[in-house]
C-alpha positions in Angstrom: 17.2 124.1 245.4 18.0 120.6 246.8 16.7 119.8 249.8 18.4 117.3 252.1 16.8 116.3 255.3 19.2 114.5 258.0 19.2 113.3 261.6 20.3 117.1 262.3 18.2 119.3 260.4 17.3 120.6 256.6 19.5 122.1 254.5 19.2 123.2 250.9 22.0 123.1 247.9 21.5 125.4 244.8 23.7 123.7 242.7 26.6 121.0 243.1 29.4 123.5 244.1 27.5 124.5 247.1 28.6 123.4 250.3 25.0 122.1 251.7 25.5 123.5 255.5 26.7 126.7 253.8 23.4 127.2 252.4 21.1 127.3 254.6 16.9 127.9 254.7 16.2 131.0 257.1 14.1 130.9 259.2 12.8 127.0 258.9 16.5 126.1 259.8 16.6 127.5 263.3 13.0 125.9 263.9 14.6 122.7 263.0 18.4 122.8 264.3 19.1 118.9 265.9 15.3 118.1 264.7 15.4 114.3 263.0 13.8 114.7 258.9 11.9 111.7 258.2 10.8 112.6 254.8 10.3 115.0 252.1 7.2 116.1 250.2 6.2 118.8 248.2 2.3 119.2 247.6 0.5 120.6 244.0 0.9 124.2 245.4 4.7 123.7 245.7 4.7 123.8 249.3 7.6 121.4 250.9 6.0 119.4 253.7 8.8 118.1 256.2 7.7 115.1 258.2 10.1 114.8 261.8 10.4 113.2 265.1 9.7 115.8 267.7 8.6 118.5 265.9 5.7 117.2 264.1 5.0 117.9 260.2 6.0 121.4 259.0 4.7 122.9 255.7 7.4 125.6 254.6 5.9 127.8 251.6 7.6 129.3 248.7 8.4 132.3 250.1 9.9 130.8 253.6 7.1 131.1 255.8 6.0 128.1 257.7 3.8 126.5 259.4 3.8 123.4 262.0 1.8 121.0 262.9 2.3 119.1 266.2 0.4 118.3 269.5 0.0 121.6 270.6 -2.4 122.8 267.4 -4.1 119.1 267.2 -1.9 116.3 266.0 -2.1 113.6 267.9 1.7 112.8 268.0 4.6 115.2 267.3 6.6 112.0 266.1 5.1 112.3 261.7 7.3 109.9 259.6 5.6 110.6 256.3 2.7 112.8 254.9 1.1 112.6 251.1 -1.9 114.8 249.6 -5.0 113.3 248.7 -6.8 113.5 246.0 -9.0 116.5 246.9 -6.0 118.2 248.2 -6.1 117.2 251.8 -2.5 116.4 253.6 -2.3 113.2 255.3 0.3 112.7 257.8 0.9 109.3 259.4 3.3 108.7 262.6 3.7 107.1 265.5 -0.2 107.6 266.9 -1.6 107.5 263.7 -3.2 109.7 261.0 -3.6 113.2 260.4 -6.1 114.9 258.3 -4.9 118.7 257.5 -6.7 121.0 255.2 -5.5 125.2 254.7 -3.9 125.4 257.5 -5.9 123.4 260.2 -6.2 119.8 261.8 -10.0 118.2 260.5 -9.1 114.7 261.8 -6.6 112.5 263.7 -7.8 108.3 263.4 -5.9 106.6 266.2 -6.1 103.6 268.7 -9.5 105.1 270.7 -10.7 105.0 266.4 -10.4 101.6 265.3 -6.7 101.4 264.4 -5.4 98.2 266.4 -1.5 99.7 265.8 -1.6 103.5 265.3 2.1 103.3 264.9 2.7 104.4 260.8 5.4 103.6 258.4 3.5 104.8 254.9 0.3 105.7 253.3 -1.3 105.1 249.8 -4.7 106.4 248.3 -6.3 104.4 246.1 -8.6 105.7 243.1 -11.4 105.2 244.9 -10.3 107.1 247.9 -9.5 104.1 250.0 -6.4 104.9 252.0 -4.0 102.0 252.8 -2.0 102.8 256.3 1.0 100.4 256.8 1.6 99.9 260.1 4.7 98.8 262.2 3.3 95.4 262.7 -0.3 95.0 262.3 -0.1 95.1 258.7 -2.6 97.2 256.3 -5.2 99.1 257.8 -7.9 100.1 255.2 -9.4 104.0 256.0 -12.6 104.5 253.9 -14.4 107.3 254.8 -12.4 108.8 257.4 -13.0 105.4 259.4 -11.0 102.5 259.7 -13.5 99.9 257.3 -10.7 96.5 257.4 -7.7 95.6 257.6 -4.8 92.8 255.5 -2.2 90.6 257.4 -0.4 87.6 257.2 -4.5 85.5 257.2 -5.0 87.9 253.9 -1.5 86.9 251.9 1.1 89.4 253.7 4.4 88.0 254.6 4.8 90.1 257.3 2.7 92.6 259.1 5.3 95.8 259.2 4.5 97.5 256.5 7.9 99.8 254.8 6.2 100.7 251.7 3.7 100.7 249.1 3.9 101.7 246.0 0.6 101.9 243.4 1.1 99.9 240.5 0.6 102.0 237.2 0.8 99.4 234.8 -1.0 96.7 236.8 -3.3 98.5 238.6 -2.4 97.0 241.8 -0.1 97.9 244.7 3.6 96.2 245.5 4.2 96.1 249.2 6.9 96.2 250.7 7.6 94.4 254.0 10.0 93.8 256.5 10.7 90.5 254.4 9.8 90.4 251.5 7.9 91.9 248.6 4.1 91.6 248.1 1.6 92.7 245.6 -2.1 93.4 245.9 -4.3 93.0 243.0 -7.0 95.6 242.0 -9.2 92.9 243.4 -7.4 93.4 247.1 -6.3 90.0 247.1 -2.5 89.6 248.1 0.2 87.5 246.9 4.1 87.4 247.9 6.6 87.8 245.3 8.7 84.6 246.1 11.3 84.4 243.4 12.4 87.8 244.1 15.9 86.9 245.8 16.4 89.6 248.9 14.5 90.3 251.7 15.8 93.5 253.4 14.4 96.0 251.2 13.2 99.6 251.3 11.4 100.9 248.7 9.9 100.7 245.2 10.6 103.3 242.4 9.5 103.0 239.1 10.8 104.8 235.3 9.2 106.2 232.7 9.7 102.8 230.8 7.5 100.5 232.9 10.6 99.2 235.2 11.0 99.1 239.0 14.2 99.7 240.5 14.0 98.4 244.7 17.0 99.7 247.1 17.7 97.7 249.6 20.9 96.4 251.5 21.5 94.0 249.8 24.5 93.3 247.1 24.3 92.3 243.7 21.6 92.0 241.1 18.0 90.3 240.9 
């Protein structure tokens, strides 16, 4: 199915003559009646992982069960804007009081403030190849996780234009990372060095998604063409 997530709750559409409230997922839709989706993900096992504000991160399987994850079994906020799987299969959720390790079912980690991150409020996550994972905060720019510790961290002194942090996107051709800020667009090199993208012509931007042929589309809100 489709899923769509809204400021109201999730609902599903199985093809484009379906009315998308008429169609409903049972019982994950009662769980998150009025609940605000952040973001979509579904993990290697085909799992959908549902990031939200007030209800924490909840992994639905395939065959409807679910699970959440929230303050009350170890989270360290119930506020998750986005979550991504690592490399070795881990889930890594990021929200408003920071990161969220979450392996078969169970909470191994949360890195906060009391850990090292100087703004535990998240916007977006990347892992590098080497494991490295780059948190972009909401205004204290890049902090660099190796380790399960917090190891450094990139902001306006290190290249960035600004220090919130909308998205990052890993480079496949280049081997670097595009950033996106709050006002521009930046780009790390595989050396971590940072650079801003000045002749690109608009600032308020929100993402970065890439084709099969080696081009980059960005939405944003502004009108026109780059």
């Amino acid at each position: 199915g489709f899923y769509i997530g809204t400021d109201n709750g999730l609902y599903v559409s199985k093809d484009e003559n379906t009315n998308i409230k008429g169609r409903s997922i049972t019982p994950v839709i009662d769980v998150l009646n009025g609940v605000r989706i952040r973001c979509l993900k579904e993990d290697s096992k085909g799992n959908l992982w549902v990031s939200t504000t007030g209800k924490g991160a909840v992994e639905i399987e395939k065959n409807g069960q679910y699970t959440i994850y929230n303050s009350e079994n170890g989270v360290s906020s119930d506020k998750i804007r986005t979550t991504i799987e690592l490399k070795n299969g881990d889930i890594l959720a990021a929200g408003d009081a920071g990161l969220t390790y979450i392996k078969d079912g169970k909470v191994l980690q949360n890195i906060g403030e009391k850990d090292g991150l100087l703004n535990p409020k998240m916007l977006c996550t990347l892992e590098l190849e080497d494991g490295t994972i780059l948190a972009g905060t909401d205004g204290n720019g890049i902090e660099v996780i190796k380790d399960g510790k917090v190891s450094a961290k990139y902001g306006k002194a290190e290249g960035l234009s600004s220090e919130v942090i909308l998205r990052m996107v890993a480079d496949e051709d280049g081997g670097g990372v595009f950033i996106v800020t709050s006002n521009s667009i930046c780009y790390m090199e595989s050396d971590r060095s940072i650079r801003i993208l000045d002749n690109f012509p608009y600032f308020n931007n929100y993402d970065l998604v890439g084709n099969k042929n080696g081009m980059l589309f960005v939405p944003g809100s502004a009108a026109g063409r780059a």
